[in-house]
LOVEXDO-462871 format. One record per residue (C-alpha): x, z, y; residue number from 1. Coordinates in nm, 2 decimals. Layout:
<lumvexs>
((X; Z; Y); NUM);
...
</lumvexs>
This chain:
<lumvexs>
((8.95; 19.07; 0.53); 1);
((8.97; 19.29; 0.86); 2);
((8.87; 19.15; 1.19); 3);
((9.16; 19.05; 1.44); 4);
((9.30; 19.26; 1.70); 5);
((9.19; 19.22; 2.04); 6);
((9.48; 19.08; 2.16); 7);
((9.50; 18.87; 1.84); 8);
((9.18; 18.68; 1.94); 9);
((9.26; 18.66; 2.28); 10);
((9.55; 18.47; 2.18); 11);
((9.30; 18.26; 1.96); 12);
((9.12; 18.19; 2.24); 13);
((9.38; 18.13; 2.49); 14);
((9.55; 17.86; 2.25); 15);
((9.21; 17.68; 2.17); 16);
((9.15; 17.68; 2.56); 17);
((9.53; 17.52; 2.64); 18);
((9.45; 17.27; 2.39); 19);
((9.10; 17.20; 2.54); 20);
((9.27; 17.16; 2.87); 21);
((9.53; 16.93; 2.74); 22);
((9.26; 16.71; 2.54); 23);
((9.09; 16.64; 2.91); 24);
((9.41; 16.59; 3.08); 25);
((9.52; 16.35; 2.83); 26);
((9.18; 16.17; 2.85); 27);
((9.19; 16.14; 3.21); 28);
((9.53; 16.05; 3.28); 29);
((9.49; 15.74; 3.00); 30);
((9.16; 15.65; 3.18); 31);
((9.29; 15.65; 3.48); 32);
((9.60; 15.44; 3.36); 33);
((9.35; 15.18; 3.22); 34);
((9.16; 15.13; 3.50); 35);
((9.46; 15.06; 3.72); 36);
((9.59; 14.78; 3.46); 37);
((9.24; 14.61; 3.44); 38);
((9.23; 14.61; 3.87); 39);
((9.57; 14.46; 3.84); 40);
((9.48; 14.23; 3.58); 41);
((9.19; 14.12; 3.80); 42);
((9.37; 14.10; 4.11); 43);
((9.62; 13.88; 3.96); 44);
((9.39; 13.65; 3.83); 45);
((9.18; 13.62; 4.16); 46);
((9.49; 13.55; 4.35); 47);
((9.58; 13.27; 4.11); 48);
((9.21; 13.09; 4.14); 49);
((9.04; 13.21; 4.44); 50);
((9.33; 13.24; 4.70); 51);
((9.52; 12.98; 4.92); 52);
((9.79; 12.81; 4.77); 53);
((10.01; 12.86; 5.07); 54);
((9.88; 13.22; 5.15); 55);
((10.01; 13.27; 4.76); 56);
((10.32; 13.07; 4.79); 57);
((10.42; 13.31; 5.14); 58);
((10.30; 13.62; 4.96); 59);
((10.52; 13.53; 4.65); 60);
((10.83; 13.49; 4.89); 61);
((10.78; 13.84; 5.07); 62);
((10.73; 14.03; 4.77); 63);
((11.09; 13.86; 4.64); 64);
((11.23; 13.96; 4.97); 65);
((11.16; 14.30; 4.90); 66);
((11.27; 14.28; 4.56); 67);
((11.63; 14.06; 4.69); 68);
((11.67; 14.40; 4.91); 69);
((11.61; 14.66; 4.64); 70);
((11.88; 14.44; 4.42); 71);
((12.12; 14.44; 4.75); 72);
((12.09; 14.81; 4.76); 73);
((12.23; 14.87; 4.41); 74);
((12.54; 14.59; 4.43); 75);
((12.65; 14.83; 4.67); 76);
((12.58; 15.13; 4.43); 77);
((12.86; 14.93; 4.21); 78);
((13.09; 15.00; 4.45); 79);
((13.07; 15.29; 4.45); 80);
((13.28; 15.50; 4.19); 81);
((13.35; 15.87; 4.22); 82);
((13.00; 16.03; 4.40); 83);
((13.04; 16.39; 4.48); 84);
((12.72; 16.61; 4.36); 85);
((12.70; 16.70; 4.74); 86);
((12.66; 16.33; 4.87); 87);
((12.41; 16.23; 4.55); 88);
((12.21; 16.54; 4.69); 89);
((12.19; 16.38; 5.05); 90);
((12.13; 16.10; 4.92); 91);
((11.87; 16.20; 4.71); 92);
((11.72; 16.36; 5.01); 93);
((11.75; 16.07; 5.23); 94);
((11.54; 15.88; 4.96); 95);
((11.29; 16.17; 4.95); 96);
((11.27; 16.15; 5.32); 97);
((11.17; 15.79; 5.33); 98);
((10.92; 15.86; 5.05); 99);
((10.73; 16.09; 5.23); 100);
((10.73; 15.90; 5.57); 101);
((10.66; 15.59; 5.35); 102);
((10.31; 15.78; 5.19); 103);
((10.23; 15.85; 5.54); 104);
((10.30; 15.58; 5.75); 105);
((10.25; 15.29; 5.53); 106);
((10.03; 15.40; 5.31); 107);
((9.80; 15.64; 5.42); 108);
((9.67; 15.60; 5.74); 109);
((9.66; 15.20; 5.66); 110);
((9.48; 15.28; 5.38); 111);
((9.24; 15.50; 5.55); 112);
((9.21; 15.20; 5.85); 113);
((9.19; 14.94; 5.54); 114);
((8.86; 15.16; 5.38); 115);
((8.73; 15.24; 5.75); 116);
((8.73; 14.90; 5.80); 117);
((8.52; 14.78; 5.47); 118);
((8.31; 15.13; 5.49); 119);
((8.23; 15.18; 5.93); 120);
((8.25; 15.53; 5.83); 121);
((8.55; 15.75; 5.86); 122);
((8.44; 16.08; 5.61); 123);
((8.40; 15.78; 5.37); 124);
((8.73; 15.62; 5.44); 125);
((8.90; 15.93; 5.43); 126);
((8.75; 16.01; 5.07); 127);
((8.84; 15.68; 4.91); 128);
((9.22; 15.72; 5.04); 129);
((9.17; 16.11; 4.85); 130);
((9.03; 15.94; 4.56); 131);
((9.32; 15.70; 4.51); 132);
((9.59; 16.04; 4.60); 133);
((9.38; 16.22; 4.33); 134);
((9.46; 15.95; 4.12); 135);
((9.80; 15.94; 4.18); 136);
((9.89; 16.33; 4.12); 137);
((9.66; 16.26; 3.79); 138);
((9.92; 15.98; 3.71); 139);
((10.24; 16.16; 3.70); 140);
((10.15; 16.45; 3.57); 141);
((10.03; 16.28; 3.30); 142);
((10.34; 16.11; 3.28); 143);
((10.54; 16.46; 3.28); 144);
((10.36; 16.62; 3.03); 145);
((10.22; 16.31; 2.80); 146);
((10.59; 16.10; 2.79); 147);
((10.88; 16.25; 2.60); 148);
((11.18; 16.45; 2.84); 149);
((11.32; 16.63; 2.56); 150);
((11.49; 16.58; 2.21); 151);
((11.23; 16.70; 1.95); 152);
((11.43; 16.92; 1.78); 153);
((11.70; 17.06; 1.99); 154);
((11.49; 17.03; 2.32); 155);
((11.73; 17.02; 2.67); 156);
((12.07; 17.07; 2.66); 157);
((12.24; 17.17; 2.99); 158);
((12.21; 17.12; 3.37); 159);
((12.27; 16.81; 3.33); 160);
((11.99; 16.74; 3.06); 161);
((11.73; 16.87; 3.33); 162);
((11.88; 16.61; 3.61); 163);
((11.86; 16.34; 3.35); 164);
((11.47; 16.43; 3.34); 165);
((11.42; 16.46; 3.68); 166);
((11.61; 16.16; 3.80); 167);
((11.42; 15.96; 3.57); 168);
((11.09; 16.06; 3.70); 169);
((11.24; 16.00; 4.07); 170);
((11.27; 15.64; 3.94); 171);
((10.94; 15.58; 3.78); 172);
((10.79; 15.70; 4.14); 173);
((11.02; 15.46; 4.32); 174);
((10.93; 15.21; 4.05); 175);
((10.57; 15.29; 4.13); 176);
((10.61; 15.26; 4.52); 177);
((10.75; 14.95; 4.52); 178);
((10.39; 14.85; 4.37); 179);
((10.21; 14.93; 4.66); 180);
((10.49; 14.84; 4.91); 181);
((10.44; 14.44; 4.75); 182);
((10.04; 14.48; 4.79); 183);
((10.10; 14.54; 5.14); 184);
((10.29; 14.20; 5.20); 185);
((10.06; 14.03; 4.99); 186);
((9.79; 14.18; 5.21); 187);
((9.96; 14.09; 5.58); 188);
((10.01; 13.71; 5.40); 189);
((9.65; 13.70; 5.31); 190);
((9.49; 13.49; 5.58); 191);
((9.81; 13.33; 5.68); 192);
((9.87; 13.48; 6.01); 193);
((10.30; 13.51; 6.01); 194);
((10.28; 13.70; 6.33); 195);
((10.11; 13.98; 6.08); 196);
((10.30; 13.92; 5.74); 197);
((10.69; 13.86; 5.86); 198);
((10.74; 14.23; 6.08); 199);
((10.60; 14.39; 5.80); 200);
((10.79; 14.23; 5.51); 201);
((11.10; 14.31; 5.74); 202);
((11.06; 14.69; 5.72); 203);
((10.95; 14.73; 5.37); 204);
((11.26; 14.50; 5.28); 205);
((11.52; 14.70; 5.53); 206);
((11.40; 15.03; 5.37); 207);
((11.40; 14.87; 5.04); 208);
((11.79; 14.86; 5.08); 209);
((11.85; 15.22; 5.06); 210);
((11.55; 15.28; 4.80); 211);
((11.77; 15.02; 4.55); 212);
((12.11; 15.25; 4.64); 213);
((11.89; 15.56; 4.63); 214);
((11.80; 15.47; 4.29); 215);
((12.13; 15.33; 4.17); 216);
((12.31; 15.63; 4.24); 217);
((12.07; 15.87; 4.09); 218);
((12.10; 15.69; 3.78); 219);
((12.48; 15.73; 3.79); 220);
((12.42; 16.10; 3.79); 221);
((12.26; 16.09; 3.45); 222);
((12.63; 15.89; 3.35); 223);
((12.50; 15.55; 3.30); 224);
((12.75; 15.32; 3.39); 225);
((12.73; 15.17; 3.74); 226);
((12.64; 14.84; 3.60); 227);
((12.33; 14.98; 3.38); 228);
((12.25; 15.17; 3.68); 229);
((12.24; 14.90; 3.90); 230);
((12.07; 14.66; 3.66); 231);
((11.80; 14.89; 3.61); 232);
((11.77; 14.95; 3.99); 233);
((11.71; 14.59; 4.02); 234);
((11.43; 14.58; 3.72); 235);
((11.25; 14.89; 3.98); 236);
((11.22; 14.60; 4.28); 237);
((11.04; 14.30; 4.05); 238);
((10.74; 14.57; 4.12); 239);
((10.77; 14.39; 4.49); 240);
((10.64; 14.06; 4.44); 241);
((10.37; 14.12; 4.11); 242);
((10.22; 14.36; 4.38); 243);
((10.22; 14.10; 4.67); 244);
((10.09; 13.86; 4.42); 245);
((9.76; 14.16; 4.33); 246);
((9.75; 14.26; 4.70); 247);
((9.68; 13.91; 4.75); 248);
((9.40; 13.91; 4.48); 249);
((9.28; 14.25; 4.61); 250);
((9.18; 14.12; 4.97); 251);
((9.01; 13.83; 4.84); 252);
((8.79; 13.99; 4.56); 253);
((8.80; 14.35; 4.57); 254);
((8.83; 14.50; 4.91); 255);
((8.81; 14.89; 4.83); 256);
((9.06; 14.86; 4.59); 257);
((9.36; 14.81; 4.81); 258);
((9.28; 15.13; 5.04); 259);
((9.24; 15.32; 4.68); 260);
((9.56; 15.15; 4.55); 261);
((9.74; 15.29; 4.89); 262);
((9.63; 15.67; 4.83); 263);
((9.76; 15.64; 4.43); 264);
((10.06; 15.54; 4.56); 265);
((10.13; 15.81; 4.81); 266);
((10.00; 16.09; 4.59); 267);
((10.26; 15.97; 4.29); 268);
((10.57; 15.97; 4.58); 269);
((10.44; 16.34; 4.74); 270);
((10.40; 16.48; 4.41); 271);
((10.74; 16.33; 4.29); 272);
((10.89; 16.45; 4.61); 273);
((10.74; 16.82; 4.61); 274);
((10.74; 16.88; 4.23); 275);
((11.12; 16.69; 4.15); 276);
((11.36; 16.54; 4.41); 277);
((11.35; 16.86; 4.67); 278);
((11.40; 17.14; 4.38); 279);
((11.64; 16.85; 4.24); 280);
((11.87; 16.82; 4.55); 281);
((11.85; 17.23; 4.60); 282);
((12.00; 17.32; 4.28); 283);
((12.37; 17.29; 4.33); 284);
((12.36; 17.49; 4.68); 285);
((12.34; 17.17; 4.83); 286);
((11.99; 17.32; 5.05); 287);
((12.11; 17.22; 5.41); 288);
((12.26; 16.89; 5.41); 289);
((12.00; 16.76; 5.13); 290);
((11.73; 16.92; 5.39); 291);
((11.91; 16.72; 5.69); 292);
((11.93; 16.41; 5.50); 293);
((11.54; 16.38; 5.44); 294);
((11.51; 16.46; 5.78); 295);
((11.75; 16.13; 5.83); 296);
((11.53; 15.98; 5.57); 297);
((11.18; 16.04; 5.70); 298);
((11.31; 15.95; 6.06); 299);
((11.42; 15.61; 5.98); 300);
((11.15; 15.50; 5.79); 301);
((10.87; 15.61; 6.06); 302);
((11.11; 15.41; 6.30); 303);
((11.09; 15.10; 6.09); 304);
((10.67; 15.14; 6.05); 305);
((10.64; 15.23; 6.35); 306);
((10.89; 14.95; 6.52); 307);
((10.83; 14.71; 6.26); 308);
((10.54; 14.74; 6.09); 309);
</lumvexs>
């Protein structure tokens, strides 16, 4: 039997490597999935045994505040009937906007403060907030390449087959964020200090309005029905308080893991942001006023960390 062609065998080789490089990707990403269910898992249970009762009880509140917002936002997504493509784009952007200040504001730098705080060294601090965005981008790529986004056998269909994708991935890092967003107000309730734990559940539940309606509507694109839409926009926010209830366990067991748990979240929303929702709010012509509405988006919500938080 005659040897291969060169370019034969380099196609050999270049398959056998793609599938190499998937095997690792798909080890990694399921790895990294565990370990953020078992810290959970722990967090939970500390916060159940080893926190106070009170501290717990006000924690518990905040995080349904936030989640009471996120279901306010998406009534109003009811509402709301015929949504040109134009409007879903800014609003789309407007949602971006807030993500990005969001991984910034209330994510990053507390989350490098939180780790500088536990480590007295900043290269250290900055390196476990890296560690956790490292862990975020490993997250949701895994998600886009290891979950199903198209039919097995007759693959995407249309435009609006690839929104359907995207939109849903926009979600999931919502969904996500709202994580995070919880741990924080289960954090600022932890030793019982109101002055601390009520200006920061404000802003995460005013911004959590808009998130909700951000999400509704996005949904409504796909051609859910504005009730599903909304439903499922509500089911995003209970994120809100079982993250206040593991931030709570976090700052009473496990210290570094609430500056690590900050960076994941901020590395799934810029990723989301960069890789989905900007190409997504581009593609019907829509570049300026989806541009101007995450500038509106990113605006308000360093207002309301900066005012509030």
């Amino acid at each position: 039997m005659s040897e291969p062609s060169a370019p034969v065998r380099a196609s050999w080789h270049s398959g056998g490597d793609s599938e190499k490089s998937v095997g690792w990707m798909s080890v990694f990403f399921w790895s990294a999935l565990v370990g953020v269910t078992i810290l959970m898992l722990i967090s939970g249970y500390s916060a159940f045994t080893g926190a106070n009762r009170i501290n717990l009880h006000y924690a518990f509140l905040g995080g349904l505040s936030g989640f009471g917002a996120t279901a306010l936002g998406a009534v109003v997504a009811v509402v709301l009937r015929d949504i040109a493509a134009r409007t879903q784009d800014i609003m789309l952007g407007f949602a971006a906007g807030m993500m990005l200040a969001a991984s910034s504001f209330s994510l990053i730098l507390p989350g490098i403060e939180a780790a500088q705080s536990i480590c007295n060294n900043k290269l250290l601090a900055a390196c476990v907030v890296v560690l956790g965005l490292g862990l975020g981008v490993a997250l949701m790529i895994g998600l886009e390449r290891f979950v199903p986004h198209e039919h097995l056998e007759s693959g995407r269909k249309g435009p609006e087959a690839q929104r359907f994708n995207r939109v849903w991935l926009f979600v999931l890092a919502i969904t996500l964020h709202n994580l995070p967003e919880g741990m924080a107000i289960g954090v600022s309730f932890a030793n019982g200090d109101m002055k601390v734990g009520l200006p920061l559940t404000t802003a995460i539940a005013i911004q959590d309005i808009p998130e909700g309606l951000a999400v509704a509507l996005a949904l409504r694109v796909t051609g859910i029905s504005a009730l599903r839409a909304a439903l499922i926009a509500v089911g995003s926010g209970l994120m809100e308080p079982l993250g206040a209830v593991v931030g709570l366990g976090i700052s009473t067991s496990f210290a570094l893991g609430y500056p690590v748990a900050l960076g994941l979240a901020a590395g799934a929303m810029i990723f989301v942001v960069s890789h989905e929702v900007i190409p997504e709010t581009h593609r019907n012509g829509h570049e300026t006023p989806a541009t101007l509405g995450l500038m509106m988006g990113f605006g308000v919500m360093m207002f309301l960390d900066t005012a509030l938080g």
